[in-house]
N, C-alpha and C positions, 0 to 999 in steps of 0.2 A: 902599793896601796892596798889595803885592807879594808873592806865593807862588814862592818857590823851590823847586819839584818838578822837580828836572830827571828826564831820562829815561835819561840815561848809567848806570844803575844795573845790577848784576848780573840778566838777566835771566833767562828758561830757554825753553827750546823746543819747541814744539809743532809736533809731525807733522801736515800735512794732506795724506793721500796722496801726488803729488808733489810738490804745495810742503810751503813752512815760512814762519811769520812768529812774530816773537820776542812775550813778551807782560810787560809790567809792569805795578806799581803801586806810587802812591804815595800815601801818606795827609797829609791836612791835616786832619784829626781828631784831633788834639794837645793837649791838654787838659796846662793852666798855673794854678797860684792865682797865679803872681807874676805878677801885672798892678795898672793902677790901679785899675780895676773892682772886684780881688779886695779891693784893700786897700781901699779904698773901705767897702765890704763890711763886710769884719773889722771898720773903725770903727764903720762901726753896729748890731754885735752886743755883748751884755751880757757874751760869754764871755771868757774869759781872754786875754789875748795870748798869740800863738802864741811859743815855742820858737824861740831862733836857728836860722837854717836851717829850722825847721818848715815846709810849708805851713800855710796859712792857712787852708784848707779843713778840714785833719786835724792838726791838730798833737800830737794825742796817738796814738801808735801805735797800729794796728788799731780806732780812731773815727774817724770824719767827721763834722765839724759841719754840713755841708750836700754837696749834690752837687758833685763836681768839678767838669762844666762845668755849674754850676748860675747861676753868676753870669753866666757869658757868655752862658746864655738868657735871663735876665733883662733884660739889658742893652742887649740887642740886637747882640753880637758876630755876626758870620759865622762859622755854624755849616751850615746847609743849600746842597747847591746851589744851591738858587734866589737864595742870597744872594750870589753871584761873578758877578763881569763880568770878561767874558775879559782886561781890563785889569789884574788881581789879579792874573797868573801873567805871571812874567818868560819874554820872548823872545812871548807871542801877540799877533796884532795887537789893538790898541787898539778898534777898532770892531766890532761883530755884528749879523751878519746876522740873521732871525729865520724860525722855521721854523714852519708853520702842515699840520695834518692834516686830509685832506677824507676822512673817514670814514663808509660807509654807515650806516644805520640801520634799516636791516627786511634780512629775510632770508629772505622769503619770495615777492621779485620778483628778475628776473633783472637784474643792473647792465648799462646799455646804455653808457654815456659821462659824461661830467663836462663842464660849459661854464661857464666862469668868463666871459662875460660881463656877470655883475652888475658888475664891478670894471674903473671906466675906465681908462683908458692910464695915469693917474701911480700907481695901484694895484694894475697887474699884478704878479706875482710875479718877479722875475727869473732864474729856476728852477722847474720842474715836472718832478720824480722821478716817474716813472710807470710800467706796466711795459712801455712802448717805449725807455724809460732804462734799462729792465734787459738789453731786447734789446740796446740799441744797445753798451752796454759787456760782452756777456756776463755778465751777471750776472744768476745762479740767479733763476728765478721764486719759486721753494720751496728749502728746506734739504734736502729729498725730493723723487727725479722722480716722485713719486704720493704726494705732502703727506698729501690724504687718507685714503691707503689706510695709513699710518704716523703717524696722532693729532698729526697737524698742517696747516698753513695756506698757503694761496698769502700770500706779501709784501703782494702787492692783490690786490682783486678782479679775477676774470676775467669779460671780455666775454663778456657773452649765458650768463653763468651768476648763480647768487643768489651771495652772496657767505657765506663760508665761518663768517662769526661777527659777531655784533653788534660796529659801529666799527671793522672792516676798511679798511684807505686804499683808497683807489685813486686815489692821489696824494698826494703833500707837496709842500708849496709853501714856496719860499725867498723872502722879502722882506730888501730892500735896507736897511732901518732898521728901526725900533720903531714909530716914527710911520706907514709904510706899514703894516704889520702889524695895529695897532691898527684904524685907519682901515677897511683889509679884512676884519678878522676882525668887526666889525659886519655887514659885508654878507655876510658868509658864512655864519655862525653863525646856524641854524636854519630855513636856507634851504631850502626844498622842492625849488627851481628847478637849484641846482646838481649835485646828480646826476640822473642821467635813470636809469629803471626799467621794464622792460617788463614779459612777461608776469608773472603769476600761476603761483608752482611749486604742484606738490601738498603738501598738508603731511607726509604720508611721505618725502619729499624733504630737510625741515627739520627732525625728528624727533630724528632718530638718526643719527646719521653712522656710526660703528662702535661696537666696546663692547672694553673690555679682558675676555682669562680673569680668572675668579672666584680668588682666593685664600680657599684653604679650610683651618680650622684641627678638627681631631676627636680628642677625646679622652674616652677611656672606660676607669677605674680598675680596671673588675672585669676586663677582656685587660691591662693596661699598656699601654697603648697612647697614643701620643701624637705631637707632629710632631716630637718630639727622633729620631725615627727615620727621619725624611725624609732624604734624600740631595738636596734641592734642589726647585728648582719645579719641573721636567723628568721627577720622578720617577712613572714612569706606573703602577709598581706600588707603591707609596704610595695614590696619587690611589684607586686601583679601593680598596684598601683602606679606606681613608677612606667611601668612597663606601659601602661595603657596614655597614661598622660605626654609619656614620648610620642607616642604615636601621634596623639592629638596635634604636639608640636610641630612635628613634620609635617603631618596634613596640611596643618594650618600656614605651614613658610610653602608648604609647592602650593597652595590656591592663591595666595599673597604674590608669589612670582609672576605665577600666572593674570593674574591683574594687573600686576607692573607697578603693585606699590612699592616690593621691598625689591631688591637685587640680592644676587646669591654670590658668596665666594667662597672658595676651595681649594681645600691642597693635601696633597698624601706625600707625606714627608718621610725622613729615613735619616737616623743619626746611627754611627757604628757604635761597637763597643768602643771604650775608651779607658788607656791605664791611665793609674795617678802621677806614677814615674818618678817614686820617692825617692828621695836622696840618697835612705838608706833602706837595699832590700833585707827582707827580713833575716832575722839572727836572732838566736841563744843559744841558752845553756839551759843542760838536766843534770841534775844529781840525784838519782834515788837512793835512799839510806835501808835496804833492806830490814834490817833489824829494828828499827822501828816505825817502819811502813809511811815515811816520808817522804812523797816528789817535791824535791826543789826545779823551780824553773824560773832563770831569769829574762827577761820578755821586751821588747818594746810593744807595749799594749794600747789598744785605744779602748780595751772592756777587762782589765784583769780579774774583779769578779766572776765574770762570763767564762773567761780562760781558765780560772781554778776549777768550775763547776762540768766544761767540758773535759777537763784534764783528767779530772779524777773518774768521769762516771765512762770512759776507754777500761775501767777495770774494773768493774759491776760485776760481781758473782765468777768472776777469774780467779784463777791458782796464784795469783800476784796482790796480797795484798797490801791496798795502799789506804791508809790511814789518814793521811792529811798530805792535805795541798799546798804548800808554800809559792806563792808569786812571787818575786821582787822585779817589780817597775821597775822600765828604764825611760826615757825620752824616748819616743817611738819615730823620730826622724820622715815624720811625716805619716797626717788621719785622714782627715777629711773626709769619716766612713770607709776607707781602703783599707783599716785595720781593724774595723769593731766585728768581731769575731769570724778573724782569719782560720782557716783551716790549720796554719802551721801549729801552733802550741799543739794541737792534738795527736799528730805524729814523732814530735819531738819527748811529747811525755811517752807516748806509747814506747820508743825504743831507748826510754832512760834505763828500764828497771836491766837491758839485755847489755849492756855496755857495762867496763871495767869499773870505773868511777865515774868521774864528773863527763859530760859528752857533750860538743860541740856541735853547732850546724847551723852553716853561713852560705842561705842559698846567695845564689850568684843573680847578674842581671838578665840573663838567660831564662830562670826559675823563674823569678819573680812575673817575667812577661808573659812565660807559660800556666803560672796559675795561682796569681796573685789576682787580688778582687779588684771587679774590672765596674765599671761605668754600665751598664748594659744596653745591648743593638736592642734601638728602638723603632719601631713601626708606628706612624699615625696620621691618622685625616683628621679636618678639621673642616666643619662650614661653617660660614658666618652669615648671616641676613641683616641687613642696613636698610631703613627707609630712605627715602629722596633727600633728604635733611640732615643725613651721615649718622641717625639717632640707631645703635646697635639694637634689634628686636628679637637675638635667637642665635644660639651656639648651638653646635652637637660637634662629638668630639671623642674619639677611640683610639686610647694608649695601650701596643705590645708589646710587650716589652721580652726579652731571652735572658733569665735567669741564670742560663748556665746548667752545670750538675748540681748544685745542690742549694738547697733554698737558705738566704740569707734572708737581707732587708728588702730585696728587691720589690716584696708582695706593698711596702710601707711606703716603697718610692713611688710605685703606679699608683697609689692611693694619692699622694701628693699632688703628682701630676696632673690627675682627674681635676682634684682640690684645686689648682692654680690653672685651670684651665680660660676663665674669665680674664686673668694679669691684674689689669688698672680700673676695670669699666666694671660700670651695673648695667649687666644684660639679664631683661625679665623673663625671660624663657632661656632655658639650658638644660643640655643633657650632656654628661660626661660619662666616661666610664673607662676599667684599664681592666687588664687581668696578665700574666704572667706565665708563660711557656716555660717551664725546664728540659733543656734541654743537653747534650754531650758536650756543649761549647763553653766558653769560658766562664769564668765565676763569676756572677753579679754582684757586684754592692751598690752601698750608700754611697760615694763620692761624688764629686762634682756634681752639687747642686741640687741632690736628690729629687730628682722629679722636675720639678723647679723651668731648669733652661729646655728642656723638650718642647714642655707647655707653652713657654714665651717665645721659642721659635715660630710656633704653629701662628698665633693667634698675633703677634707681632707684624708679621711679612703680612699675613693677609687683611690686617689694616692697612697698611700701607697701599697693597693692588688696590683696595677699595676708595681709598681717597685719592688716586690717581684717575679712576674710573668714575667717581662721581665729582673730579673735579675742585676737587679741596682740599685745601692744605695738612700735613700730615699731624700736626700738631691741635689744629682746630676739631678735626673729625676725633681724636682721643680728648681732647679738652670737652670735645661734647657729650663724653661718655662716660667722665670721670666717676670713681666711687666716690662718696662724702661721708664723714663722720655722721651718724644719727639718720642719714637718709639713704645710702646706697647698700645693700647687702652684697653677702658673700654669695658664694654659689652653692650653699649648705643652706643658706638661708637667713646665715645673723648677719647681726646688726657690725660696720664695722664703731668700734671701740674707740678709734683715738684717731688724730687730728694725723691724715699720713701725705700732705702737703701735697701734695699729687699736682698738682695746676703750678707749684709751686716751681717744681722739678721743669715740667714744661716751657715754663716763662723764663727760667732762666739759660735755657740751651739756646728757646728761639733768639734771644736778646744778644748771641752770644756768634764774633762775629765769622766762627768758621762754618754759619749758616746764614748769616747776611752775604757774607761774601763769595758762597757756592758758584754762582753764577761765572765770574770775573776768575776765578780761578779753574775753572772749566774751561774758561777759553783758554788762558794761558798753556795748562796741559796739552788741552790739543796741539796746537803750534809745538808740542814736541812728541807728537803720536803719540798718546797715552789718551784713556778713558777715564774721566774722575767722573767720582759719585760720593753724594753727604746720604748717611743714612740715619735714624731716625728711631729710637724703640725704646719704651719702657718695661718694668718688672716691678713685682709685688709680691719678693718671696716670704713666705711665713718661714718661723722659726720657732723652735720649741714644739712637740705632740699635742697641745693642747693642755696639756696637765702633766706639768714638771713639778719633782721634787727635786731639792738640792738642798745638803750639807755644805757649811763650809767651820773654820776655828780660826782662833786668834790668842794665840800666847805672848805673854811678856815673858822677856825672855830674861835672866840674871844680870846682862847687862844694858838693862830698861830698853833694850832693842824690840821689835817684834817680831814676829814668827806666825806665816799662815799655812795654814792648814788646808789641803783641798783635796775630793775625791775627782777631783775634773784632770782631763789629760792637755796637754800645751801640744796642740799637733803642729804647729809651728805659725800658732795665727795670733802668737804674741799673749794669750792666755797668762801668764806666771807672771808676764811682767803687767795685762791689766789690773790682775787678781792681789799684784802685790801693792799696787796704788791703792788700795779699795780701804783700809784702814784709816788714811789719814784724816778722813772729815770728820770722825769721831775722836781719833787717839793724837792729829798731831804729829804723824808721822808715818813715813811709808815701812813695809816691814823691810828689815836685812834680810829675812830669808822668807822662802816658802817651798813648801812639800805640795807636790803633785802626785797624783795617782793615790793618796793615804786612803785607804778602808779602812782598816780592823780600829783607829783610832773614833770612829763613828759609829762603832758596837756601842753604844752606851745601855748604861742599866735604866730600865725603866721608858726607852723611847720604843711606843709600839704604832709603825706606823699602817697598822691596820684601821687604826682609826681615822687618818689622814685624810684628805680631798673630796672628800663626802660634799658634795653641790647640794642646794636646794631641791631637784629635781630626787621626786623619789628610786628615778630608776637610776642616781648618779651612782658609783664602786668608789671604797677608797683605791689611794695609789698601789699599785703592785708592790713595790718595794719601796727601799728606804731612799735610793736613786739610782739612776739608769747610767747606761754607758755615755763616754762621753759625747757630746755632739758641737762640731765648731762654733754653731750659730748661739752657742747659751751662755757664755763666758763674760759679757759685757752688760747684760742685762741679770738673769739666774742667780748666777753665780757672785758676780757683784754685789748682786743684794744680801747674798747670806754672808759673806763676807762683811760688809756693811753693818748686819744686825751684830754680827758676834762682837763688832767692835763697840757698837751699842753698848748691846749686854754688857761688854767688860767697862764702857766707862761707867754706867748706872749702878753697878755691881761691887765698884773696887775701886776708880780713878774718884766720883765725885766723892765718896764715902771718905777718904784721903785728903781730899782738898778741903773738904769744910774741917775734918781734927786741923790740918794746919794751918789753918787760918781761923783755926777755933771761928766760926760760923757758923751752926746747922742750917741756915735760911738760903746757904746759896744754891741757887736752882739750876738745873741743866743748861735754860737757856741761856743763865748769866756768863756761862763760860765762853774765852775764846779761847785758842791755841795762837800764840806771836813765837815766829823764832824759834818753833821746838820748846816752848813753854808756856804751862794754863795759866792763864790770866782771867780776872773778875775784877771789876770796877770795885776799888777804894783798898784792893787787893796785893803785898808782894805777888811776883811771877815765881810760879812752882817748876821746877825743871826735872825730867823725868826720870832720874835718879833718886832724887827727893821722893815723888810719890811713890815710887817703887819702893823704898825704904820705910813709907808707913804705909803701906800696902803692906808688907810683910810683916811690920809690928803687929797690924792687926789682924792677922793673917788671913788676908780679905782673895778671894779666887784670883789666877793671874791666868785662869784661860775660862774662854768662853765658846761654847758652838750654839750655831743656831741653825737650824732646819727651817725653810721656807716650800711651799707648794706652790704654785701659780697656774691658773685659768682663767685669764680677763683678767685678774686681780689676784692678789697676795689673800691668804688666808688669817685674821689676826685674830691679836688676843691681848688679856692683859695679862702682865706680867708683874707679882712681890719680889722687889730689889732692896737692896740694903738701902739708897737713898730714896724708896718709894714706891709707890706703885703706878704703872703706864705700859699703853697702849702701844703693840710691838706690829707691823708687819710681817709676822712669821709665826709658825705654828707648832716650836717647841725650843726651850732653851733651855740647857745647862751650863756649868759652871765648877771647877774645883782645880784643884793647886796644881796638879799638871795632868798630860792628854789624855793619860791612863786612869785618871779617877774626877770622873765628872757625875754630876746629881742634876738631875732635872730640877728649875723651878720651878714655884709654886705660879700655876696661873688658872685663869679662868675662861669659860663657856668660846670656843673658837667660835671666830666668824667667820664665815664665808664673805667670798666675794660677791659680786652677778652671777647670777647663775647662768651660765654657759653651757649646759651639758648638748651635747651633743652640735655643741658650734664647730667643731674642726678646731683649725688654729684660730689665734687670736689676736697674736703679734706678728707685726710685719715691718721689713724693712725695703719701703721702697726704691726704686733708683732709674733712674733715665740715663740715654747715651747720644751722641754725635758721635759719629764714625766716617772718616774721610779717607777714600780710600782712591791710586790711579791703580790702570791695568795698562796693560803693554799689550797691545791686542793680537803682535806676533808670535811673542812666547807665553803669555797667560799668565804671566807673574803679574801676583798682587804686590803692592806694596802700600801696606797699612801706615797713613801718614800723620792724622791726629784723631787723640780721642780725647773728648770732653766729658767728664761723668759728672750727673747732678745725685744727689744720695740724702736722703733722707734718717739719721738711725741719731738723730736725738742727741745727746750731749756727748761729746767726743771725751772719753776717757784719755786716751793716748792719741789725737793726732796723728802722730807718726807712724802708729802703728796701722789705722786707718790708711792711710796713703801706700804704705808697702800694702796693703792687703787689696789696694784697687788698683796698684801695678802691678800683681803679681795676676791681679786678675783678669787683664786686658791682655798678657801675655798666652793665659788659659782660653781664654776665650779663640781668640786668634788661631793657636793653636786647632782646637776644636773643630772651630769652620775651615781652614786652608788645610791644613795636613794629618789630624791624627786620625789612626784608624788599625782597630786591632779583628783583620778581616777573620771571619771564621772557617773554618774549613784546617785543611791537611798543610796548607800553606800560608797558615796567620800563626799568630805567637803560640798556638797551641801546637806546634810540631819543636817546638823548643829551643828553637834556631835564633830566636828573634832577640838586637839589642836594637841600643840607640841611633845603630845607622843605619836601620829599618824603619824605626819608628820617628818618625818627625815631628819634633815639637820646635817652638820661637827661637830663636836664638834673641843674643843680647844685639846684635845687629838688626833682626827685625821688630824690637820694641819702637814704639811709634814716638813721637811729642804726644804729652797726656798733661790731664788737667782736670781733677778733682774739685767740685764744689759741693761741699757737706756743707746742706742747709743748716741757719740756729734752732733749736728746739722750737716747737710752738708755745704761744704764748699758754704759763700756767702750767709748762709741762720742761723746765729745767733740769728736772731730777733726773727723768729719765733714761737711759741708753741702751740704744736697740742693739740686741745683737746683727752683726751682719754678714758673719762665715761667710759663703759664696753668696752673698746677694749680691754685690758690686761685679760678681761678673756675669747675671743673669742679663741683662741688656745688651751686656757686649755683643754676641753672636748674632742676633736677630737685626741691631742696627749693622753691622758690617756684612750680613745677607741683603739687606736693605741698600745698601751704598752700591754693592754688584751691582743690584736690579739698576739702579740709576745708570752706574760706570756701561753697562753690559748691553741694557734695553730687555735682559734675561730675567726671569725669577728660577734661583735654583731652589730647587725642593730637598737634597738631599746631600749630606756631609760627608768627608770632606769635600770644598770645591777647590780641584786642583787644575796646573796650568791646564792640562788635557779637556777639560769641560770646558774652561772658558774658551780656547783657542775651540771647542766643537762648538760654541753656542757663539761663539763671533761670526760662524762661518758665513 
């Protein structure tokens, strides 16, 4: 197989002080049912034969019969980096080199040196990147001259210092073949002897390295007071304000106590780090082209922009010049923020230019667990104050979170966290706040849940002690505190926006009979010495920064098939196959293909999006960029939508302009059209079949792609938009149009709209969810066995079904996981000493997935259109009801994760 990705593509340029080096991408994430695989496939399914032209995957507009690239995982197509050999991409050399990492493992000796004399002469390395290689070519120790003092890393270890974080190099090593490689990494791999270690540091030393400022959120309804009156994180007469109305708050809950109006509840919780435990750990390839200052690298990426931009600026003002940055995208075999900007690409480009040609490096599951981005060990208390009447009067609430060595998203997660610190409920007094430790321990990121399930832990369990304590039902005392549309705010202070059915979720768990029946089947357990318990707990994870931008295209393709375009990554949460339904309510048809991970095709001339997102509020900014890395939760809502408009644009632009020449009409209007069968229909009309319009589409050589760019903050930003069949009012905030990807023109439109103005609301979209969790214990041995789970899920019109339902089984498994067994301890003897695989690390097996049962509410009335993203929302309830069901099964409340047989079997004693 041979990959055409060339590099000649439109790229764009990035300032590095005084240099520049150009940066692209290109995607091989291309996702096809016409293959023989697919058809293959289709034969051996019972469903209908597809639709001339149909895919075979979807042939009925807006369903899929299976995942788009479902078949090609199946089948064992090349889909992952690890699956390319540099022989796959036209013009790189045919053979690779292979690159091997000598990585410390404790961090509490000082690293003295490295000796590869375990490895005789035919197994030397023919390459050692070290940082005398960094000397010798100039190039940067660190991305910072004081790494540490800016929440980041020396490249390696420094001599006669400890080393900055578990699985730090200090050295890569370049082998000549596979067979070298192989043969070496036997003798290297879990070698004592190869690094040398001196002294013993203090442990204050390895502690703490710095801490990020707290982000503090206060809000108290009896002043109006909230952070929608913030002027930014800077703002210092804010901050003393905040600072002093906390106070008030606390005052006012211990004299409240003290009178015995309100009751107090509390709890200091503790989650570990936690891996994602991808399918597939990380892999590529590097090819630098000396001679024309070229790094290719191909990548499973969740940020390939990010990755060009880190790649290239490793050689900033170095004897190594690199000119441009070539990505090519693969499927990244699992995100969920665990890849958005991994430290690996940066090493891997660092030792492309010192390697013979093309160079491989396929960390192992060893690597991955030693310094792959991790969940991060979180620390927090929570108090809650209830009156007699169960009405919530006052939070406070402090997230800590251990970043690890060097600073990702983790500062974005604690910000979250704080954010969802409320869940479900309007409480008129709240204080939140989080702040961020970097420390030598493992890498923090974005995954599971960002923020999200710590919060819902906290504040979940201690409703529940509290309606046990005041005697009312667990359902009635969160019913009594529900948020509502137009009346209950956030804990920022806005308004919530939309109808998030919240009572709704409720009523249908209570109604539901593995909570009628709790009782009767409590008894039954007993009679076989087991402990059962129902437990009980809602979530309200937001989704999206507050202000998204997203690209997306839509091509006709020569054989009237379609073809989408997207800079969004498919982490495996069904992404490519929502995104490729998303066409048909406009065009009539699902696309045959689609590209993930595409950038350099949304270079267009004339789109600046510095003018973008500007709110009402004068102290609003436009968006940063043109769009951001990808995020699970944006795919179904975001992304949808610009998907959606480009197919607009192209019917308003080409398809109507088409059907009225052939049916000689100019009068026929947008909304006269339907689509029957894979063909436009109009009343009094032949049916036009899309081979036909494509044939005077091209007569008149009317555009056959279209992109459109949308912003979002509470709302879509619009506009109008001059089309060949007219002019009309678009949801999105820039559109072009021309005959293929590489030559598009902005249209002509007018004065954007904003939405509500929202500045400074936080998020704005949410997707809420509730759970039942029924759980027995064995009170000799402490084995849980998780027996049903009932989810109620609120995210608005179900694009795929199917996909929803894998994404809330997979996430009752995560969840489970989470509370019984995962746990990536820190120290000398957790994943960071490099030891660690899957028979360390304990996750679900398919044995202990429970009976489960999905209920995704209907949209609210008036609100058909739209669908929530729900990335990890479906599995924010899980953990806190199945903590919840212990406290029943146990008579216990545990505070901190995992809880394993050992705890229970202490807490039955």
């Amino acid at each position: 197989m041979a990959c055409d990705v060339p590099i000649t593509r439109r790229t764009f340029l990035k300032a590095m002080g005084s240099g520049a080096f150009t940066m692209s991408v290109s995607s091989i994430t291309a996702f096809s049912a016409a293959s023989p695989a697919a058809g293959a496939a289709t034969d051996a399914h019972s469903a209908p034969p597809a639709p001339t032209g149909a895919p075979d995957w979807a042939p009925e507009p807006g369903k899929a019969r299976w995942r788009i690239e479902g078949v090609s995982k199946v089948t064992g197509a090349k889909l992952y980096a690890r699956d390319y050999k540099a022989r796959d991409f036209d013009g790189w050399p045919k053979e690779e080199n292979w690159l091997y990492a000598l990585r410390c493992n404790c961090v509490d000796k000082n690293f003295e040196d490295f000796d590869l004399s375990v490895l005789p002469h035919d197994l030397r390395p023919i390459a050692v990147v070290s940082n005398q290689t960094l000397n010798d070519n100039r190039i940067s120790l660190a991305a910072e001259k004081d790494p540490l003092a800016n929440e980041d890393i020396y490249l390696f270890a420094q001599k006669g210092k400890p080393a900055n974080c578990y699985g730090q190099p200090v050295a890569l090593l370049i082998f000549e073949d596979f067979d070298t490689y192989r043969r070496a990494k036997k003798r290297l791999d879990f070698n004592e002897s190869v690094i040398r270690y001196g002294t013993t540091v203090p442990e204050s030393a390895t502690t703490t390295l710095y801490a990020s400022a707290s982000k503090l959120y206060v809000r108290d309804d009896a002043r109006s007071f909230s952070n929608l009156q913030s002027v930014g994180h800077a703002d210092k007469t804010f901050t003393a304000q905040c600072n002093d109305i906390g106070k008030d708050i606390l005052n006012l809950a211990s004299a409240r106590v003290g009178s015995g109006a309100w009751q107090q509840f509390d709890g200091a919780f503790k989650t570990p780090a936690i891996d994602p435990v991808f399918m597939e750990p990380e892999s590529g390839l590097a090819w630098f082209q000396a001679d024309s200052g070229c790094l290719n690298l191909v990548l499973g990426t969740q940020s390939p922009r990010a990755d060009c931009t880190s790649a290239g600026k490793v050689f900033k003002d170095s004897n190594i010049s690199v000119k441009h940055v070539h990505v090519i995208s693969c499927y990244p075999g699992g995100g969920f923020g665990g890849r958005d900007e991994s430290n690996f690409p940066v090493y891997l480009a660092l030792a492309a230019p010192f390697a013979k040609g093309a160079l491989r490096w396929q960390q192992s599951r060893h690597e991955q667990f030693q310094v792959g981005l991790k969940r991060a060990e979180t620390d927090f208390t929570e108090s809650i104050w209830l009156d007699d009447s169960g009405k919530l009067q006052a939070l406070v609430c402090s997230f800590g979170f251990n970043g690890g060595g060097k600073q990702n998203l983790t500062g974005a997660v604690g910000d979250l966290a704080a954010m969802s610190a409320m869940s479900c409920y309007d409480i008129p007094r709240a204080i939140a706040q989080s702040a961020v430790s970097y420390t030598p321990a493992l890498f923090g990121g974005s995954q599971r849940g960002f923020g999200g399930p710590q919060a819902y832990l906290a504040i979940e369990t201690l409703m529940d002690e509290a309606a046990q304590a005041l005697r009312k039902s667990p359902f009635d005392i969160r019913r009594n505190n529900l948020l509502r549309k137009k009346q209950g705010k956030t804990l920022t202070g806005a308004p919530i926006l939309f109808d998030l059915q919240l009572a709704d979720l409720l009523n249908r768990l209570e109604a539901h009979e593995l909570w009628r029946n709790r009782a009767s089947v409590r008894a039954q357990r007993s009679t076989l010495g087991l402990r059962y318990g129902v437990g009980l707990a809602m979530s309200n994870q937001a989704y999206g920064t507050g202000k998204d931008a997203v690209f997306a295209m839509v091509q006709i393709q020569p054989n009237a098939g379609l073809h989408v375009l997207t800079h969004y990554t498919d982490m495996g949460n069904g992404a490519a196959t929502t995104l490729a339904l998303a066409p048909a309510a406009c065009l009539g048809q699902n696309a045959q293909k689609i590209t993930m991970n595409e950038v350099d095709a949304f270079q267009i001339p004339g789109f600046d999006y510095s003018k973008l997102g500007i709110l009402g509020d004068r102290r609003s900014k436009p968006i940063s960029g043109p769009f951001n890395s990808s995020s699970a939760c944006l795919g179904a809502f975001h992304h949808f939508q610009a998907v959606d408009r480009a197919a607009m644009a192209l019917m308003l632009q080409s398809v109507l302009p088409a059907a009225r020449a052939i049916w000689r009409n100019p009068h026929v209007d947008r909304q006269d059209l339907k689509w029957t069968s894979g063909k436009l229909t109009a009343a009094g009309h032949p049916a036009i079949s899309w081979p036909a319009l494509l044939d005077e589409i091209n007569r008149q050589q009317l555009p056959t792609v279209a992109a459109a760019h949308v912003t979002y903050a509470g709302g879509f930003w619009r506009s109008q938009y001059t089309f060949a069949s007219g002019v009309f009012e678009m949801d999105c905030d820039f559109i072009a149009v021309g005959p293929d990807t590489r030559n598009l023109k902005g249209l002509p439109q007018g004065k954007l709209l904003p939405p509500h103005d929202t500045f400074n609301y936080g998020r704005t979209n949410y997707a809420p969810s509730a759970a039942l969790v029924a759980v027995s214990v064995n009170p000799q041995t402490g084995h849980v066995k998780v027996e049903h789970v009932v989810t109620t899920l609120s995210a608005g019109r179900l694009i795929c079904p199917e996909i929803v339902q894998g994404q809330s089984q997979g996430a009752v498994a995560m969840a489970m996981s989470n509370v019984l067994s995962e746990a990536c301890p820190l120290g000398n003897h957790g994943p960071g000493n490099g030891t660690w695989n899957l028979d360390r690390y304990l996750i679900t097996r398919m044995t202990d997935v429970p009976q489960q049962e999905l209920i995704a509410l209907p949209p609210p009335d008036g609100d058909h259109r739209s669908a929530r993203g729900i990335g990890e929302a479906v599995m924010c309830p899980i953990a806190p009801a199945l903590v919840n069901a212990l406290a029943m099964a146990t008579g216990h409340r545990f505070r901190e994760t995992p809880i394993t047989p050992d705890k229970i079997r202490e807490a039955l004693k």
